[in-house]
C-alpha positions as CSV (number, residue, x, y, z in Angstrom):
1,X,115.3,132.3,61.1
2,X,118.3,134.9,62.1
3,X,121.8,134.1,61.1
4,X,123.8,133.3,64.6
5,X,126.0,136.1,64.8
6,X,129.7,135.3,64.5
7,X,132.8,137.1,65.5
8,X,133.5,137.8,62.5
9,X,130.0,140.0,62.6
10,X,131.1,141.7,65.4
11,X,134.6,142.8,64.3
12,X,133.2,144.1,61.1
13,X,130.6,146.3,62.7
14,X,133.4,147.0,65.3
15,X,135.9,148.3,62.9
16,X,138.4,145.4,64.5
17,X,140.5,142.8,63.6
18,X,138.5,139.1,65.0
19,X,141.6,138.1,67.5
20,X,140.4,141.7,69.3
21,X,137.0,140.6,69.1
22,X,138.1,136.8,70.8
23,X,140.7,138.6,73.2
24,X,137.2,140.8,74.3
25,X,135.1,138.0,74.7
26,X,137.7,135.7,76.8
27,X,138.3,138.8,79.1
28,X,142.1,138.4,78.3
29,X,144.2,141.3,79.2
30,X,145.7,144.6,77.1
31,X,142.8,145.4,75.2
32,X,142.4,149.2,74.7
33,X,139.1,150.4,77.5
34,X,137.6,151.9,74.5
35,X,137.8,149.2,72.1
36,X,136.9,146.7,74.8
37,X,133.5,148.7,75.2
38,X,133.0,148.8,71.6
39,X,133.4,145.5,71.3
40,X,131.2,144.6,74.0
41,X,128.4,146.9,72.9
42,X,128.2,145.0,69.3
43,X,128.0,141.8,70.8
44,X,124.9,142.6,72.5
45,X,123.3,144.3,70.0
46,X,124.0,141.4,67.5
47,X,122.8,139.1,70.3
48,X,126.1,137.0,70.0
49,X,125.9,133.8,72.2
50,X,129.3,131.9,72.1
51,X,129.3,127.9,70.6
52,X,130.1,125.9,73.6
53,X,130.8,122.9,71.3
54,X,133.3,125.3,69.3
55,X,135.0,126.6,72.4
56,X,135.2,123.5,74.3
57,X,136.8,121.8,71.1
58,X,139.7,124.5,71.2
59,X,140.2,124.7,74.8
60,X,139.8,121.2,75.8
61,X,137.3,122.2,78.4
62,X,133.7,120.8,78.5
63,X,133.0,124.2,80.4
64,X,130.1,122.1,82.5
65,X,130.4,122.3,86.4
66,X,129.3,119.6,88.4
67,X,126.9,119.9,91.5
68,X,126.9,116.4,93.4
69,X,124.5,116.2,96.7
70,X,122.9,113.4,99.0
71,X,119.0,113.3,99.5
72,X,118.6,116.7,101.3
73,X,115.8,118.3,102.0
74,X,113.7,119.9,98.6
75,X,114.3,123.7,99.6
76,X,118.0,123.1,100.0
77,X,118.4,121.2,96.8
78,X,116.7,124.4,95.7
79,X,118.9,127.3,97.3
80,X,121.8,125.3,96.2
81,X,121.0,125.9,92.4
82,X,119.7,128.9,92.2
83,X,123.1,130.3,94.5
84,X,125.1,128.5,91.7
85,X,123.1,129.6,88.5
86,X,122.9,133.5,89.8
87,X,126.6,133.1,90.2
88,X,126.9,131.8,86.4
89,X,124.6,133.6,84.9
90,X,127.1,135.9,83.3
91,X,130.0,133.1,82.6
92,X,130.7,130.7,80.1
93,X,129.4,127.7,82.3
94,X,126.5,125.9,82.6
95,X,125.9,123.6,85.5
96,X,125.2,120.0,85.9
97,X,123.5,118.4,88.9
98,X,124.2,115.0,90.1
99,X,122.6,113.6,92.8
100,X,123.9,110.6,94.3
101,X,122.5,108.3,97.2
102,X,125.0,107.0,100.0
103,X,127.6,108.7,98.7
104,X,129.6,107.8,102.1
105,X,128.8,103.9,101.7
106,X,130.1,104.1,97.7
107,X,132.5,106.7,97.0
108,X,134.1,104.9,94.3
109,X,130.1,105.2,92.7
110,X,130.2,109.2,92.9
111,X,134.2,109.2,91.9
112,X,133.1,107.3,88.8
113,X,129.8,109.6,88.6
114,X,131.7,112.5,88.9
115,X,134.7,111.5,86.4
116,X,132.3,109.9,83.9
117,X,130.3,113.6,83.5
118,X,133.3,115.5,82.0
119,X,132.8,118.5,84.5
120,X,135.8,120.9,84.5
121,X,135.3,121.6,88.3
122,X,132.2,120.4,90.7
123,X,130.7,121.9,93.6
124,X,130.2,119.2,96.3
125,X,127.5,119.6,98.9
126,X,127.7,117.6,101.9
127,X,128.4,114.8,102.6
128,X,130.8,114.2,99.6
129,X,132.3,117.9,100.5
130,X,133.7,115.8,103.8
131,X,134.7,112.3,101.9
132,X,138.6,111.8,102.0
133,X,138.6,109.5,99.2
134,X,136.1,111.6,97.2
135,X,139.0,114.8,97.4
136,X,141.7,112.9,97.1
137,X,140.6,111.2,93.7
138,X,139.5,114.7,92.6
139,X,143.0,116.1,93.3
140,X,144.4,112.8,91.6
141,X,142.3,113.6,88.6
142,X,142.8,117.2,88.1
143,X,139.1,117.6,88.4
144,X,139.0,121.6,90.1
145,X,136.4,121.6,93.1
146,X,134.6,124.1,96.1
147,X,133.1,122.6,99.6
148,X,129.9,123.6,100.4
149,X,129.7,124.0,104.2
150,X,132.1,121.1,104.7
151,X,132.1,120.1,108.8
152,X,135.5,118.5,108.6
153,X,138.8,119.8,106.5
154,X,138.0,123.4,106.5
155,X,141.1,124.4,105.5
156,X,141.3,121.7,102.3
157,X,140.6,123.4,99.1
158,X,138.0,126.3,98.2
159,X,134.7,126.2,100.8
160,X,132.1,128.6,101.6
161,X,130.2,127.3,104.6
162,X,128.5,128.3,107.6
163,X,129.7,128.0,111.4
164,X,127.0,125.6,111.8
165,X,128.0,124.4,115.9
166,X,128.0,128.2,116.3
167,X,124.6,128.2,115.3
168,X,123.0,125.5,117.1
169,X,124.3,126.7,119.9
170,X,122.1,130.1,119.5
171,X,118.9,128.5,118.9
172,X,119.7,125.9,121.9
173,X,120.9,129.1,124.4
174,X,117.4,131.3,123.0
175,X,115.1,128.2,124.3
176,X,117.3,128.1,128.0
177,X,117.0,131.4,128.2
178,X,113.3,131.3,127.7
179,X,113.4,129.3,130.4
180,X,113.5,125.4,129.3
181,X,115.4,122.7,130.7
182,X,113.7,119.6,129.4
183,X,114.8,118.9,125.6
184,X,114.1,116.6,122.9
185,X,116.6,116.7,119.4
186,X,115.6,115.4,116.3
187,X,119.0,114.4,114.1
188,X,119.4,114.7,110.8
189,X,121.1,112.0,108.4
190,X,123.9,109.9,109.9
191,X,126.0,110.4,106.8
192,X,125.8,114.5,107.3
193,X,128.7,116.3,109.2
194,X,126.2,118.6,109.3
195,X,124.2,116.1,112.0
196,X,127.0,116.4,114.2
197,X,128.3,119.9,114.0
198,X,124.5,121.4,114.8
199,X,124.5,118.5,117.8
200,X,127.8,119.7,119.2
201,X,127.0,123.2,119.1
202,X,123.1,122.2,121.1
203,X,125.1,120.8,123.7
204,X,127.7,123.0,124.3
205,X,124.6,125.6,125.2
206,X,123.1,122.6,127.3
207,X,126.3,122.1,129.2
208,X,127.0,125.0,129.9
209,X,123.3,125.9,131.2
210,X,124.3,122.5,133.8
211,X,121.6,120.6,131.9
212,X,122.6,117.1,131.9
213,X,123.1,115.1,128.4
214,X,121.8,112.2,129.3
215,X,118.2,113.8,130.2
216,X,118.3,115.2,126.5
217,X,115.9,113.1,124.3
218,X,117.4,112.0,120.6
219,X,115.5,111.1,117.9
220,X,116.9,109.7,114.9
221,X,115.9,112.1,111.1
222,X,117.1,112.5,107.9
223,X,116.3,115.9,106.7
224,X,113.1,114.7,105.5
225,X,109.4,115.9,106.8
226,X,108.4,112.1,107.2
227,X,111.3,111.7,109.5
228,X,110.3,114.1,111.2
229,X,107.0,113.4,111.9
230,X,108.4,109.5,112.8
231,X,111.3,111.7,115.4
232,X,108.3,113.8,116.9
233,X,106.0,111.0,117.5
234,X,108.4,108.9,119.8
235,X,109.1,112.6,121.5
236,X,105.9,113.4,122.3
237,X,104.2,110.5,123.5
238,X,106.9,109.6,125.8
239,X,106.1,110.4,130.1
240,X,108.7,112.6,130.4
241,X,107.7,114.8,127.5
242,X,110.0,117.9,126.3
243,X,109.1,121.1,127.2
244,X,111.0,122.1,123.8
245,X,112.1,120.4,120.5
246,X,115.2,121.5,118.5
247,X,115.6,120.2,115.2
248,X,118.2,120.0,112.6
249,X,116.4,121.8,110.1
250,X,112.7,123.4,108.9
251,X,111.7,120.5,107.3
252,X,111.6,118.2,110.3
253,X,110.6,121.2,112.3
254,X,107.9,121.7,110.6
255,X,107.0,117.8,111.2
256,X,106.8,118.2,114.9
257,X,104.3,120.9,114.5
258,X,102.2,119.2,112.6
259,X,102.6,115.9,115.0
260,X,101.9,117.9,118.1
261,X,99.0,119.0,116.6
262,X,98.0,115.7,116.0
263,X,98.1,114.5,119.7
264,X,96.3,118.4,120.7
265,X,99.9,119.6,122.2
266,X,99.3,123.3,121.7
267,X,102.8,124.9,120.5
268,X,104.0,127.4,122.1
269,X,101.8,127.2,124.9
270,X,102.9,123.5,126.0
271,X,105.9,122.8,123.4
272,X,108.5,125.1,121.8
273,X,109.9,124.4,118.4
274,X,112.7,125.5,116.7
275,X,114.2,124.8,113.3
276,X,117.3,125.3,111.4
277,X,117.8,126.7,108.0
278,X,115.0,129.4,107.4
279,X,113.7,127.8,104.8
280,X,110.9,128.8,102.6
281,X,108.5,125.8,105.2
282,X,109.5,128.0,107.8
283,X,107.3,130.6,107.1
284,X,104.4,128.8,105.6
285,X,103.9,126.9,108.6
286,X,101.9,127.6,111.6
287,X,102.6,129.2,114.0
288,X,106.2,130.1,112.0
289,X,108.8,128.9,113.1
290,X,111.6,130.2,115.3
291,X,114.7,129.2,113.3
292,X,118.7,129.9,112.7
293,X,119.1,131.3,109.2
294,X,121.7,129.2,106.8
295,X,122.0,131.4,103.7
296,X,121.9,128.4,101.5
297,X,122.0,130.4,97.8
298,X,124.9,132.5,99.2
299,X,127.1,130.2,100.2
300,X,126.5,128.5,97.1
301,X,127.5,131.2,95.1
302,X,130.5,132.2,96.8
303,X,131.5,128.3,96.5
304,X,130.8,128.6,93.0
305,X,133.2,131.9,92.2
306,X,135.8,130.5,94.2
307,X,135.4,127.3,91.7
308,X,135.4,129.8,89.0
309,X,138.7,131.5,90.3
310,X,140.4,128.2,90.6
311,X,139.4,127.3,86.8
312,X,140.9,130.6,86.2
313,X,144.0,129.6,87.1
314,X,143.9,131.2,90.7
315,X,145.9,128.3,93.1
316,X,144.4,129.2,96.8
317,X,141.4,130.4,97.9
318,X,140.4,131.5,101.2
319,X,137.8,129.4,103.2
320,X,134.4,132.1,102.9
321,X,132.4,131.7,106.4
322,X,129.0,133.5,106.3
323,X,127.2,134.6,108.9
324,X,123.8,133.0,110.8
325,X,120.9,134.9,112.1
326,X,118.5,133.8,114.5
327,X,114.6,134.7,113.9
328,X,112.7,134.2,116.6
329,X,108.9,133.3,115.5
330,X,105.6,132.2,116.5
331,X,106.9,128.4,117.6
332,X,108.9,129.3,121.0
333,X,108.0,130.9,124.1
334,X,108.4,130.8,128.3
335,X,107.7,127.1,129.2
336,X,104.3,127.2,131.6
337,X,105.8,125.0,134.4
């Protein structure tokens, strides 16, 4: 087996003293360009991989980030890692993900979760991103953290996130301006700001398009494809069927295809669908969903180097808002009557 090169190695065959080689290697300041490059080139050509265990010791950092979320849907637990491990691929961190059930009906559980893991920071997901006593016991420990599209507090510590109302309110206006003015909405989770937000921004569209709330059918979801297929069942086997069917994301979208499939409802001929997310479901189904983009990964990388700012020392961050796009598929079209 190969000797685990040490700095030691790599200031020899650098020609420099070892407190360049660790001023290098922590990206500390007023090292020479050229010996910084030297330095750097070594390393990689001795393969040198730092001891966690070492540095952590000396630094009294565990250098493990936390990533705490709530029972979402499998392609969003998905886009949330891989946004955080492309972000961390070059750093010294390595992440740690902690799911946690209910976290709104036990905060004290995911304080005591998230305190017990010896993270240095943690990126929270919703809903614990939008728990008062889950910040405020963060801030009281010293525990470093980022939002991840947080619906309430915006302005409270580091977040990326995604005007989610604003959203909704573009796949809701594209089905009235196709022409539909009979709706059904499946919800996601009760514990999700996210629920709300997407619900606010559907009816600010349906408001303003003089489309009355109460002749809006609501389904209760939770993110999950067999909620969805429970949601689109009571929809579409009621008299006064929808003409079109928003929900809260793909998952559950992709549910009320199947459903209406089911019961021979041919979509989009007698029943639009649309989605939210543009997840990977949204594609694979059929016909393919008409959906409002979240760009899951990026927002969880910007949440993650604004985590890794603060960790740096940096003391405010600005709140990151990415953009939506709307892709208009296979599942929507002009309602027949």
């Amino acid at each position: 087996m190969n000797k685990r090169a040490t700095i030691m190695d790599i200031a020899e065959q650098a020609g420099v003293s070892a407190k360049t080689v660790s001023r290098v290697l922590n990206n500390e300041p007023y090292v020479r360009p050229d010996l910084r490059e030297r330095v750097k080139a070594v390393a990689a050509r001795l393969d040198y991989q730092p001891n966690m265990n070492a540095q952590a010791l000396i630094s009294r950092r565990s250098f493990l980030i936390g990533l705490t979320y709530e029972r979402p849907s499998p392609s969003y637990v998905v886009d949330l890692q891989r946004g955080a491990l492309d972000r961390l691929e070059s750093e010294r961190y390595r992440l740690v993900v902690l799911p946690f059930a209910e976290a709104r009906s036990d905060a004290a559980g995911l304080i005591a979760l998230l305190r017990s893991s010896m993270v240095d920071g943690v990126l929270l997901a919703p809903p614990s991103c939008d728990i008062p006593e889950v910040l405020d016991s963060l801030d009281a420990a010293g525990i470093r953290y980022a939002r991840i599209t947080p619906s309430t507090m915006p302005g409270r510590g580091a977040c990326a996130m995604l005007d989610e109302r604003e959203a909704a309110r573009a796949v809701a206006q594209y089905l009235i301006d196709l022409g539909h003015r009979r709706f059904g909405i499946v919800l996601g989770h009760q514990s999700h700001g996210a629920t709300q937000a997407r619900l606010a921004g559907y009816r600010d569209a349906l408001d303003a398009a003089g489309i009355d709330a109460g002749s809006v059918a609501l389904e209760q979801g939770d993110f999950t494809y067999a909620s969805g297929q429970r949601a689109a069942r009571a929809l579409l086997e009621r008299t006064d069927r929808p003409s079109a069917i928003l929900a809260q994301n793909d998952d559950m979208a992709a549910a009320v295809l199947t459903t209406a499939r089911e019961l021979d409802i041919v979509v989009p001929d007698e029943l639009s669908v649309a989605g939210f997310d543009d997840a990977e479901i949204a594609r694979l189904c059929w016909p393919q969903l008409t959906t409002v983009e979240q760009p899951v990964a990026s927002i969880a990388a910007d949440a993650t180097d604004q985590l890794l700012h603060l960790l740096g020392g940096k003391s405010e961050t600005v709140p990151l808002v990415h953009p939506y796009r709307l892709h208009l598929r296979g599942s929507t079209a002009a309602p027949h009557n």
